[in-house]
mmCIF file as gemmi writes it, N, C-alpha and C atoms, coordinates in Angstrom:
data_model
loop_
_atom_site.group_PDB
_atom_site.id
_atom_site.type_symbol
_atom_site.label_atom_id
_atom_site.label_alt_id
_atom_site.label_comp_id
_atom_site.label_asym_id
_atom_site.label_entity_id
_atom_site.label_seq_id
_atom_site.pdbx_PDB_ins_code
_atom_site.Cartn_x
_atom_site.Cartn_y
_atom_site.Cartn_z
_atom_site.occupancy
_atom_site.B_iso_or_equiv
_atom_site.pdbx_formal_charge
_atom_site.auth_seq_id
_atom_site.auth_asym_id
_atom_site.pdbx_PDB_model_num
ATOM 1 N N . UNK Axp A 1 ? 171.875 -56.446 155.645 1 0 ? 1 A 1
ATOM 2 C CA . UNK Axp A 1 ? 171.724 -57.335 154.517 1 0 ? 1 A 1
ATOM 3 C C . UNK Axp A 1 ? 171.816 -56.544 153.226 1 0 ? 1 A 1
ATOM 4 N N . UNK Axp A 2 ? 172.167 -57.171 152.556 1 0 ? 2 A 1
ATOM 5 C CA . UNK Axp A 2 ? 172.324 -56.768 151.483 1 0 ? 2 A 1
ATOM 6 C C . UNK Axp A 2 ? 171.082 -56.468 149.598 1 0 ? 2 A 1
ATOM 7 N N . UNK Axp A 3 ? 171.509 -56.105 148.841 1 0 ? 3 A 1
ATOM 8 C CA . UNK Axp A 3 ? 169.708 -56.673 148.126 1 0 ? 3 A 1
ATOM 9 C C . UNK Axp A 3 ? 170.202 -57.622 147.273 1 0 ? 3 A 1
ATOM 10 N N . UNK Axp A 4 ? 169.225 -58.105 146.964 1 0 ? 4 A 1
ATOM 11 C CA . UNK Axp A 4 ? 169.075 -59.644 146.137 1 0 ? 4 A 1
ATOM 12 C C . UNK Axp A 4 ? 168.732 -59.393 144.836 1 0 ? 4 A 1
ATOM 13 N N . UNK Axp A 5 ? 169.305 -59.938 144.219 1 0 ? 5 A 1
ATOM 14 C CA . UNK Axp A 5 ? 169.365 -59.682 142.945 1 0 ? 5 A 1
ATOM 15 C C . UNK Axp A 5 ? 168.57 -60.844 141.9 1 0 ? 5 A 1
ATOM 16 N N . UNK Axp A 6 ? 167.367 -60.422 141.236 1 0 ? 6 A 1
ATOM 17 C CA . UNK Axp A 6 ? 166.835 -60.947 140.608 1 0 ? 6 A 1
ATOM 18 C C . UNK Axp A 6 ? 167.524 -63.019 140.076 1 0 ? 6 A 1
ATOM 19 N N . UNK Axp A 7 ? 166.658 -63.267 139.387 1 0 ? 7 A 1
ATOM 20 C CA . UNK Axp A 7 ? 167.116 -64.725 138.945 1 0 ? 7 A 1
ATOM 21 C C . UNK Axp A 7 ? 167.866 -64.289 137.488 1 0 ? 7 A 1
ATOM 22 N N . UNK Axp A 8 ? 167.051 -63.117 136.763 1 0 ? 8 A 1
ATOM 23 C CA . UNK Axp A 8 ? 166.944 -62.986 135.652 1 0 ? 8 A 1
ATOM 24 C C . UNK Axp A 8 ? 168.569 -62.614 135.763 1 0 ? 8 A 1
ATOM 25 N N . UNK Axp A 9 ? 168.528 -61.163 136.578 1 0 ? 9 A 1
ATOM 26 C CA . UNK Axp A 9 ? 170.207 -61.155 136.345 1 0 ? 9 A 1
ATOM 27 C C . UNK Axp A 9 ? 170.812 -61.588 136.669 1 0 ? 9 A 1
ATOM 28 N N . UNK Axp A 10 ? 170.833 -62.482 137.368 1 0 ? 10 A 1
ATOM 29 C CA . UNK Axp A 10 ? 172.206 -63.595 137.545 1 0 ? 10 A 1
ATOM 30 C C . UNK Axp A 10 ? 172.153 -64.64 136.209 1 0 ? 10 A 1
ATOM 31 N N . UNK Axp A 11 ? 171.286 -64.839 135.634 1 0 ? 11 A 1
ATOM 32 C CA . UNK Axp A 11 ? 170.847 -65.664 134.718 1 0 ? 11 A 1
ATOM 33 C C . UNK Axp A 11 ? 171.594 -64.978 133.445 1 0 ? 11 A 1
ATOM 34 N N . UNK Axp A 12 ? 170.998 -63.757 133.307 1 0 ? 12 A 1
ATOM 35 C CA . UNK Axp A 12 ? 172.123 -62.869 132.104 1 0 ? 12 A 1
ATOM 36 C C . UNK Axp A 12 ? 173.522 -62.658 132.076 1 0 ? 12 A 1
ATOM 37 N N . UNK Axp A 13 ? 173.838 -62.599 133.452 1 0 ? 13 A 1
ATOM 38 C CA . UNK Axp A 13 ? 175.222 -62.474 133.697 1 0 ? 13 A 1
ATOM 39 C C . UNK Axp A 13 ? 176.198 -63.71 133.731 1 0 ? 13 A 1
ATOM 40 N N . UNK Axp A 14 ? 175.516 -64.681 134.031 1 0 ? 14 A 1
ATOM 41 C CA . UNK Axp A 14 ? 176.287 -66.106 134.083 1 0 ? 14 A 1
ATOM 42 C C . UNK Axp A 14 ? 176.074 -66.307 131.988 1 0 ? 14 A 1
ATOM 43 N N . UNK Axp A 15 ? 175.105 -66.038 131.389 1 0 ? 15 A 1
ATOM 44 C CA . UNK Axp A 15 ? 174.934 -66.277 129.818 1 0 ? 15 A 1
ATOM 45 C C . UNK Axp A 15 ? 175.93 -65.317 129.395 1 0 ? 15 A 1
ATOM 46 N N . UNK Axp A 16 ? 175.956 -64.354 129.675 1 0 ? 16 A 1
ATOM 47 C CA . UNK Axp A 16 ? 177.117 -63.423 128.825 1 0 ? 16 A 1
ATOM 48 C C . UNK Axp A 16 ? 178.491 -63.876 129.471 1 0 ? 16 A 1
ATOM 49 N N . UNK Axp A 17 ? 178.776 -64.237 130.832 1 0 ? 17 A 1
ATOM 50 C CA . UNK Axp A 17 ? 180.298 -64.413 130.704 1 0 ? 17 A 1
ATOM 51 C C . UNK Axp A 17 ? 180.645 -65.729 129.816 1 0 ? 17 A 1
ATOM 52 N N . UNK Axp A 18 ? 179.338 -66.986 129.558 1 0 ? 18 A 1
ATOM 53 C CA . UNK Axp A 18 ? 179.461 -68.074 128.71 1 0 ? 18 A 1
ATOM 54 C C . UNK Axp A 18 ? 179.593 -67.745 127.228 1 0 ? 18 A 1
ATOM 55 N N . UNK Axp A 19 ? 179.445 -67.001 126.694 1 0 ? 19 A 1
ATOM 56 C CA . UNK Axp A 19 ? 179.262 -66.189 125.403 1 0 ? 19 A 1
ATOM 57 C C . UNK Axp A 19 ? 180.873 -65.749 125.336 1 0 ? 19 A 1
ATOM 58 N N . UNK Axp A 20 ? 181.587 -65.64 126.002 1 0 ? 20 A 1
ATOM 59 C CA . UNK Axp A 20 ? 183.1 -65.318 125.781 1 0 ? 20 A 1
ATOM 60 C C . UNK Axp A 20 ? 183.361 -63.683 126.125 1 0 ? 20 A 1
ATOM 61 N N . UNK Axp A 21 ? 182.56 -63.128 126.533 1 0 ? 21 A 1
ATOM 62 C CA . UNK Axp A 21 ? 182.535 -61.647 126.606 1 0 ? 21 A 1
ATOM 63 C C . UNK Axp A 21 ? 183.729 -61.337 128.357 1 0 ? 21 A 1
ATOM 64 N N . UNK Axp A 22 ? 184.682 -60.349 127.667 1 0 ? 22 A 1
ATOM 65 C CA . UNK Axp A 22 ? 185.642 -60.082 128.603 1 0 ? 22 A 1
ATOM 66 C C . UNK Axp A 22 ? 185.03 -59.191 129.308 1 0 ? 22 A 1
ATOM 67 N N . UNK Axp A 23 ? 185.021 -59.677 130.734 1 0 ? 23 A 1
ATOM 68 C CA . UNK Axp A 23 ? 184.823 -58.385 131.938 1 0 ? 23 A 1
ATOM 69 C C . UNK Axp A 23 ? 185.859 -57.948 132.949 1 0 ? 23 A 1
ATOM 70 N N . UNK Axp A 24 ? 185.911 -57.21 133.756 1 0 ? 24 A 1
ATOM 71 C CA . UNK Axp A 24 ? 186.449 -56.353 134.922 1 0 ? 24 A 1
ATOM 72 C C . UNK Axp A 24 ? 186.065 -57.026 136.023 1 0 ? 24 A 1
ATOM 73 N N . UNK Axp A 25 ? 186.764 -56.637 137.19 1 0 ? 25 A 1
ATOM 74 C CA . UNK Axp A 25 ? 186.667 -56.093 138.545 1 0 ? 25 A 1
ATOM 75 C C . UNK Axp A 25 ? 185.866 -54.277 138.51 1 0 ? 25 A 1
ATOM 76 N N . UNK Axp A 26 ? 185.971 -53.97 137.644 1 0 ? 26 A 1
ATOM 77 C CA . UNK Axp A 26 ? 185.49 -52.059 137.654 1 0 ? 26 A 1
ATOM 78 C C . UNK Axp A 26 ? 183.925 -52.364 136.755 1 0 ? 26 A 1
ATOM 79 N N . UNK Axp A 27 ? 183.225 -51.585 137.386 1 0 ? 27 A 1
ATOM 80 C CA . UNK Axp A 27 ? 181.752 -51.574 137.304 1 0 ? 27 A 1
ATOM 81 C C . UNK Axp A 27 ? 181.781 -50.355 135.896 1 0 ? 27 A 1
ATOM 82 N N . UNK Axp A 28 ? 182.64 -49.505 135.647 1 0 ? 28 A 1
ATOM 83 C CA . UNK Axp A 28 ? 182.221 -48.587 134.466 1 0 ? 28 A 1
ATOM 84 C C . UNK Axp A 28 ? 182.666 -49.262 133.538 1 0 ? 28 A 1
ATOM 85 N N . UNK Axp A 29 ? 184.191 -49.654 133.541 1 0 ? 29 A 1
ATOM 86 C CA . UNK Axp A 29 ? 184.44 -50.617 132.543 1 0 ? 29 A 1
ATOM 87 C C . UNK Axp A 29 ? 183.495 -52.15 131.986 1 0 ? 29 A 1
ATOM 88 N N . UNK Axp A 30 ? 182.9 -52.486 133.037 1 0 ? 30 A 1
ATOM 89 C CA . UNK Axp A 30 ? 181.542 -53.407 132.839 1 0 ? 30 A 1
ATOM 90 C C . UNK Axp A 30 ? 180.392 -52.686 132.163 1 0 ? 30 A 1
ATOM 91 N N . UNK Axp A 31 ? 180.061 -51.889 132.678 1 0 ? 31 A 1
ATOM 92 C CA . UNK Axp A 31 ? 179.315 -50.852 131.799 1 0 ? 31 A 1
ATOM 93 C C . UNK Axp A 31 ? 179.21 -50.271 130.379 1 0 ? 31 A 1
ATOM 94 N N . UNK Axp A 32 ? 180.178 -49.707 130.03 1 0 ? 32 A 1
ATOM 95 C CA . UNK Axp A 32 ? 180.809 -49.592 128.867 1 0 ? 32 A 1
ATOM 96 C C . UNK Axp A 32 ? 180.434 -50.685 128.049 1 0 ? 32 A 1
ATOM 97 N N . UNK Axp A 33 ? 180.779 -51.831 127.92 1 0 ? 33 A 1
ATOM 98 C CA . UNK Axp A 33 ? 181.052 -53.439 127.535 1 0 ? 33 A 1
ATOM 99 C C . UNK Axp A 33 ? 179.616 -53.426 127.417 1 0 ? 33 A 1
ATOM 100 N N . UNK Axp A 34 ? 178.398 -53.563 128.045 1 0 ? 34 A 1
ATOM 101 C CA . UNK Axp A 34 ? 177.08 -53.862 127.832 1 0 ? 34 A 1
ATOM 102 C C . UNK Axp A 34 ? 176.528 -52.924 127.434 1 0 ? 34 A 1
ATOM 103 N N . UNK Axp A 35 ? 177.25 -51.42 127.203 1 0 ? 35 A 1
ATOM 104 C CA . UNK Axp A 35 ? 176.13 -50.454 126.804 1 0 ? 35 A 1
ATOM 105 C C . UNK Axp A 35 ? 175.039 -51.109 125.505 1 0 ? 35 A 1
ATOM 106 N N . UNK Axp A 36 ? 175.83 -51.412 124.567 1 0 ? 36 A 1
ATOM 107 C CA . UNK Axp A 36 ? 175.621 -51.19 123.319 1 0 ? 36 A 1
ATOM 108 C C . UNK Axp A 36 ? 174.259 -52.883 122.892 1 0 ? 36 A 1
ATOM 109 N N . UNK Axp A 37 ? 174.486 -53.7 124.154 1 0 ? 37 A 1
ATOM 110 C CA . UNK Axp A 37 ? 174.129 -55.204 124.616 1 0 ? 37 A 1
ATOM 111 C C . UNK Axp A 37 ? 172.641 -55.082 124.662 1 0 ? 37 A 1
ATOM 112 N N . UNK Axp A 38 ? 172.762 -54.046 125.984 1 0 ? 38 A 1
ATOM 113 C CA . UNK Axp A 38 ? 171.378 -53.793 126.796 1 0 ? 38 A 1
ATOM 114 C C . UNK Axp A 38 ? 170.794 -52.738 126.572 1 0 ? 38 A 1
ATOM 115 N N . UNK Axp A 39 ? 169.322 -52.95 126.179 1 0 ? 39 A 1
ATOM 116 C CA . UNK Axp A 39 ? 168.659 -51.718 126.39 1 0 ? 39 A 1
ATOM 117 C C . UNK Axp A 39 ? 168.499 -50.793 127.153 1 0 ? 39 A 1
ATOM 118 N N . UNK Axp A 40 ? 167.828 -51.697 128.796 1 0 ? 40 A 1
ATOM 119 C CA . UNK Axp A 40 ? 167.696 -50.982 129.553 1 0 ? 40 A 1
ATOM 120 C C . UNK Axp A 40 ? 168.822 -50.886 130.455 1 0 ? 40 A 1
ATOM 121 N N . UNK Axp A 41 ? 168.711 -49.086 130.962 1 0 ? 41 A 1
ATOM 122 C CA . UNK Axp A 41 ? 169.718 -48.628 131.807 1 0 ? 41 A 1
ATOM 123 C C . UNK Axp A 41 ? 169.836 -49.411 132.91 1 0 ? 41 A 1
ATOM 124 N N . UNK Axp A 42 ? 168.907 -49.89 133.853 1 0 ? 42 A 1
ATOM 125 C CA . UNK Axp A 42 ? 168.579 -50.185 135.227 1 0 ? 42 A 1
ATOM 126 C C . UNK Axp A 42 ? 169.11 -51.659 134.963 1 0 ? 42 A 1
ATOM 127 N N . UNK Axp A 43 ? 168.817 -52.365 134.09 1 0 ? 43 A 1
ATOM 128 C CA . UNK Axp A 43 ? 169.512 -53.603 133.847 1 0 ? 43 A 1
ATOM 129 C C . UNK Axp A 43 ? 170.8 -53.6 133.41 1 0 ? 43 A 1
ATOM 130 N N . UNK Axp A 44 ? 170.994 -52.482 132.845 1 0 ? 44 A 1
ATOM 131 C CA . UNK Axp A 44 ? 172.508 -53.221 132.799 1 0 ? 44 A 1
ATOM 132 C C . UNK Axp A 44 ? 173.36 -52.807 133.753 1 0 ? 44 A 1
ATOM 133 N N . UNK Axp A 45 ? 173.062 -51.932 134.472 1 0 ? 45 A 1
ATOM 134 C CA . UNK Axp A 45 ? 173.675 -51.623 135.831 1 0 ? 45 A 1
ATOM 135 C C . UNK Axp A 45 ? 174.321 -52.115 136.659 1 0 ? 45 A 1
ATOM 136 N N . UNK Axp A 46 ? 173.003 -53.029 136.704 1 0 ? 46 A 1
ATOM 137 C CA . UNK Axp A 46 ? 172.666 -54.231 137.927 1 0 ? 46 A 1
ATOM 138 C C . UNK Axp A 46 ? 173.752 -55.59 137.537 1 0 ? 46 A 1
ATOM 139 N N . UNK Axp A 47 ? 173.608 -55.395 135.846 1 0 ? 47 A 1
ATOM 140 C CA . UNK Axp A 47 ? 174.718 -56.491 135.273 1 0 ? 47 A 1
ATOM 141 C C . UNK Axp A 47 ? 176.336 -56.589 135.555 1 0 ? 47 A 1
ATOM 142 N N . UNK Axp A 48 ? 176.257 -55.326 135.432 1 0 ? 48 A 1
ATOM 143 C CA . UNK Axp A 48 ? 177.064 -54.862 135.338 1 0 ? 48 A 1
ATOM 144 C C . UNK Axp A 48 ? 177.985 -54.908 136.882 1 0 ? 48 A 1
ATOM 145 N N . UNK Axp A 49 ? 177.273 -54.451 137.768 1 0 ? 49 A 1
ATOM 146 C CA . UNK Axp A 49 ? 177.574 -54.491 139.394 1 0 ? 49 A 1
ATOM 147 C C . UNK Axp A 49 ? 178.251 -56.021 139.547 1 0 ? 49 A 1
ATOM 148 N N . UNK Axp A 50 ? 177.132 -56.986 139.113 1 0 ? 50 A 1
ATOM 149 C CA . UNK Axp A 50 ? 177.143 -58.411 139.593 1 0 ? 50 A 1
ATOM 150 C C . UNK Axp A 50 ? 178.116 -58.816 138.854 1 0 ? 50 A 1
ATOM 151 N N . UNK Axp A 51 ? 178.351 -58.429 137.661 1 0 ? 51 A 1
ATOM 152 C CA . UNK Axp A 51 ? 179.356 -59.035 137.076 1 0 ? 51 A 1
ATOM 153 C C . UNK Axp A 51 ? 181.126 -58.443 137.105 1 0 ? 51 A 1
ATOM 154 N N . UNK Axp A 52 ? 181.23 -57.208 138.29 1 0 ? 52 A 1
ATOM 155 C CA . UNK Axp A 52 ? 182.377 -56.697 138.8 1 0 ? 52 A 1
ATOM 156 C C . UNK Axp A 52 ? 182.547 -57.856 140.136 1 0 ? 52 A 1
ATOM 157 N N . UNK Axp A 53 ? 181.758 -57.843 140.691 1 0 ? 53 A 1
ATOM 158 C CA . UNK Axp A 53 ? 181.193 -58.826 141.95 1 0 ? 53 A 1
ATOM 159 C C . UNK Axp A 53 ? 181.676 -60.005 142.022 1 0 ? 53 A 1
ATOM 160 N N . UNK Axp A 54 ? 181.365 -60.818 140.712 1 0 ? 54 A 1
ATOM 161 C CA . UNK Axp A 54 ? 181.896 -62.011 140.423 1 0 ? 54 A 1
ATOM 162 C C . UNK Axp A 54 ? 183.123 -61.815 140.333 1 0 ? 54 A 1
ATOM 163 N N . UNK Axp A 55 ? 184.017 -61.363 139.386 1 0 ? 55 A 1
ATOM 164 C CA . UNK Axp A 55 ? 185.282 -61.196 139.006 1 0 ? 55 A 1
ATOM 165 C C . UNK Axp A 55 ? 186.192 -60.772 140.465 1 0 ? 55 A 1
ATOM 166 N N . UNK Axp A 56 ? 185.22 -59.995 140.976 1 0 ? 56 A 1
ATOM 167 C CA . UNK Axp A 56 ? 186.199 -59.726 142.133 1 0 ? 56 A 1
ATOM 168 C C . UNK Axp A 56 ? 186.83 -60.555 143.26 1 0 ? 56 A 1
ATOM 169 N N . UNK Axp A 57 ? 185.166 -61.783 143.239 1 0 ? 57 A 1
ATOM 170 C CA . UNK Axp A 57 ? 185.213 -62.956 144.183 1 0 ? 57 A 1
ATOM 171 C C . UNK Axp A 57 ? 185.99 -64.227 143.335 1 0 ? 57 A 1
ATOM 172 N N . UNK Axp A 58 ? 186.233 -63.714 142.089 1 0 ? 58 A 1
ATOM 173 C CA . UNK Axp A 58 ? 186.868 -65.177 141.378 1 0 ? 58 A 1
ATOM 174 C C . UNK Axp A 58 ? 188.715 -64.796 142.014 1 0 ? 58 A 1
ATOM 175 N N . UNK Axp A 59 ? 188.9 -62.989 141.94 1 0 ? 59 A 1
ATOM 176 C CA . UNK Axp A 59 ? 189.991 -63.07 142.376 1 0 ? 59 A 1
ATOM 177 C C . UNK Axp A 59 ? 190.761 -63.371 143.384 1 0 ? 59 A 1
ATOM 178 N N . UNK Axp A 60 ? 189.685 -62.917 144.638 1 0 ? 60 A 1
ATOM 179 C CA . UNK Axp A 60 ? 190.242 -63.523 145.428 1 0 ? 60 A 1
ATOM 180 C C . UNK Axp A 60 ? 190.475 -65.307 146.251 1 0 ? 60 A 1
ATOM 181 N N . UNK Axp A 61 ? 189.642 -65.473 145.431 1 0 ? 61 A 1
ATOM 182 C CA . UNK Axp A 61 ? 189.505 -67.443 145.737 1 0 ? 61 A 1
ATOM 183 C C . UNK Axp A 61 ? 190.861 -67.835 145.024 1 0 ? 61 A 1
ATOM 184 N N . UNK Axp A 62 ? 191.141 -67.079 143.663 1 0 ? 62 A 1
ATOM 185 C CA . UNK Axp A 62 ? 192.687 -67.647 143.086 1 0 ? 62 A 1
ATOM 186 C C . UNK Axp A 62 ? 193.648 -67.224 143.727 1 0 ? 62 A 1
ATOM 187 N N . UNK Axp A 63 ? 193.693 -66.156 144.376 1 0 ? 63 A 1
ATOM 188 C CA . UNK Axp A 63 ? 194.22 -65.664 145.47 1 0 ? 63 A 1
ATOM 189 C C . UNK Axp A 63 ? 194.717 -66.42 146.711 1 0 ? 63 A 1
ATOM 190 N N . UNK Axp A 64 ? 193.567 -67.095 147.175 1 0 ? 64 A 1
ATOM 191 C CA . UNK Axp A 64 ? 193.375 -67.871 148.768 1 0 ? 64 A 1
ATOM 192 C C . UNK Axp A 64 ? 193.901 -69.589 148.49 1 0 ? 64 A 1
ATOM 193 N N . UNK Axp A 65 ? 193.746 -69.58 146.407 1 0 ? 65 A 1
ATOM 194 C CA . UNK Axp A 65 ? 194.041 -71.281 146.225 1 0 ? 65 A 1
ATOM 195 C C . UNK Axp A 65 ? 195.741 -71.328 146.129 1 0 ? 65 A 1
ATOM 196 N N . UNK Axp A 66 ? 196.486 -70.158 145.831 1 0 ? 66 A 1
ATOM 197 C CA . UNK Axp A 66 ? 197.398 -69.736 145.585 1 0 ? 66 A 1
ATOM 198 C C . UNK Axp A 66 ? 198.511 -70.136 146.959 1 0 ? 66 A 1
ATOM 199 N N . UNK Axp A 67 ? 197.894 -69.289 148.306 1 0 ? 67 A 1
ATOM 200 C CA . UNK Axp A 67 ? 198.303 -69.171 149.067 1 0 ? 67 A 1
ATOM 201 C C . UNK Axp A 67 ? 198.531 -70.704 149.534 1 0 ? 67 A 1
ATOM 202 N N . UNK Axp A 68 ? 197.642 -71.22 149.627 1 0 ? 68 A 1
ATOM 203 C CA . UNK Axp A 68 ? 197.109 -72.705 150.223 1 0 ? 68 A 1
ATOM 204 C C . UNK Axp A 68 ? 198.178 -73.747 149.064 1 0 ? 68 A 1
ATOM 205 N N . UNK Axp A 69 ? 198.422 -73.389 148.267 1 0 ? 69 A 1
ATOM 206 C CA . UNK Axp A 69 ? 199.486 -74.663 147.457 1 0 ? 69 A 1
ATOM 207 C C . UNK Axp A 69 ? 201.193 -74.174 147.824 1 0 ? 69 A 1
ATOM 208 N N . UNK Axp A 70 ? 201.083 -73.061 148.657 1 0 ? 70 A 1
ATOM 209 C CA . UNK Axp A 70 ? 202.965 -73.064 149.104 1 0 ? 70 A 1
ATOM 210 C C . UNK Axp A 70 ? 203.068 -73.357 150.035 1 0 ? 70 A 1
């Protein structure tokens, strides 16, 4: 299993991609992007992770909707 990730950060991470803020698939390049956001290190990490995470799972669903319309 995997670890579970707070409410809070999924909660921050779903508010900042609503805020218009461009992210990655790459966790440093996510990083980078919130340094200046977040105070803490350990949080934005974690933001940062989840929000490569997302992007990665948005790609491949456009991916799989892609396949499924030819």
């Amino acid at each position: 299993m995997g670890k579970i990730k707070s409410k809070m950060i999924r909660r921050s991470a779903k508010s900042l991609v609503q805020k218009g803020i461009q992210f990655t698939q790459k966790f440093d390049d996510n990083k980078l992007v919130l340094g200046n956001i977040l105070p803490s290190k350990k949080i934005r990490n974690q933001i940062a992770g989840l929000l490569a995470k997302m992007k990665q799972f948005e790609a491949i669903k456009e991916k799989n909707l892609q396949k499924s319309l030819k």
